[in-house]
N, C-alpha and C positions, 0 to 999 in steps of 0.2 A: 504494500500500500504506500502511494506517498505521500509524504509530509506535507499537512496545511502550514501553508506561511501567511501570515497574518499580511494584509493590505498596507502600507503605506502613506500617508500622507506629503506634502508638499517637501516638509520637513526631513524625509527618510525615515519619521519616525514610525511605531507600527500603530498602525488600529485595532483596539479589539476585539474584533467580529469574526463570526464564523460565515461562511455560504448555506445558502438552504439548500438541501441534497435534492437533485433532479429522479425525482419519484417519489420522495422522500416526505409525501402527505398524508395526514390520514383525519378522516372524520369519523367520529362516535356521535352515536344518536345516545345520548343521556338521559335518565331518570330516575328515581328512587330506588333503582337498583343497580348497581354497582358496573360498571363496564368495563374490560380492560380491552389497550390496545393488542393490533398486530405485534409480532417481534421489530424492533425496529433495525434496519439493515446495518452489520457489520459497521465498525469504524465510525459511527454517529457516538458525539461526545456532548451533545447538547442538543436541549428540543426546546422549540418555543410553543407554549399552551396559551391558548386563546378563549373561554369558551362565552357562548353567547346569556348563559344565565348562572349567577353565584353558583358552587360546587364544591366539592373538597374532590384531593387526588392522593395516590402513594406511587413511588417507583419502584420498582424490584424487577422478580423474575418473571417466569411464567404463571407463575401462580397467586404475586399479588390482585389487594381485592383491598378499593378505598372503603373508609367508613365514614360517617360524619363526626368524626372526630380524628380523621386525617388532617391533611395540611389545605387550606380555605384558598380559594382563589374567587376573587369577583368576575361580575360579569365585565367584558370587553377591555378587559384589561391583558395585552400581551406577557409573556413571564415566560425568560429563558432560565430553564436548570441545566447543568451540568448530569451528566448518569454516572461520574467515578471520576475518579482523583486521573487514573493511568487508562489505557484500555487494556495494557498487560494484566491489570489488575483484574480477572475472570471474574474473581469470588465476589467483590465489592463493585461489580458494575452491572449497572443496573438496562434491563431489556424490554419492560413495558413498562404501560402506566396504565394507572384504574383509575376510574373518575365516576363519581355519584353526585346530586344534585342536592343543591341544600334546599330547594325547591320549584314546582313546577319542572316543566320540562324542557329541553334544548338541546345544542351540539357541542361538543367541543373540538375543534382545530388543532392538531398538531401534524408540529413542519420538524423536522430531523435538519440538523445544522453539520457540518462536518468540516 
């Protein structure tokens, strides 16, 4: 795989952003029960989550499952996390996300950044 290098400005100096992964979308229809994403593809080290109505969400493996008393995200509000310190790191990197709604129903948006 190759190495992201961070963008540049005027200066030489780096910017810290990542690129959104070309495929690298996915929607969940949300509600009062718990959803988890697809795997998210190799080499993604940040997702940005978007969803369209308040929610909570957890990242883990395959088998996480948020709860409402997971970690709260508003509605339309963007929110990059990181999935793990390293990608060597297997154990502590994280490969879905579960997202529940703190009420009513909605979608949520996530883009894999790499």
């Amino acid at each position: 795989m190759a190495k992201t290098r961070m963008p540049r400005d005027d200066n030489s100096q780096s910017i810290p952003v990542l690129r959104f992964r070309t495929g690298g979308a996915q929607a969940l229809s949300i509600s009062d029960t718990a959803a988890r994403s697809n795997a998210f593809s190799g080499g993604t080290r940040v997702i940005t989550l978007t969803t369209t109505v308040a929610a909570f969400f957890e990242t883990g493996g395959s088998s996480v499952t948020a709860t409402t008393s997971s970690n709260y995200i508003p509605a339309g509000i963007p929110f990059d996390m990181a999935l793990g310190a390293d990608l060597s790191d297997t154990d502590g990197y994280h490969t879905h996300i579960s997202i529940i709604l703190a009420s009513g129903s909605g979608t949520a948006y996530i883009s894999e950044r790499e």
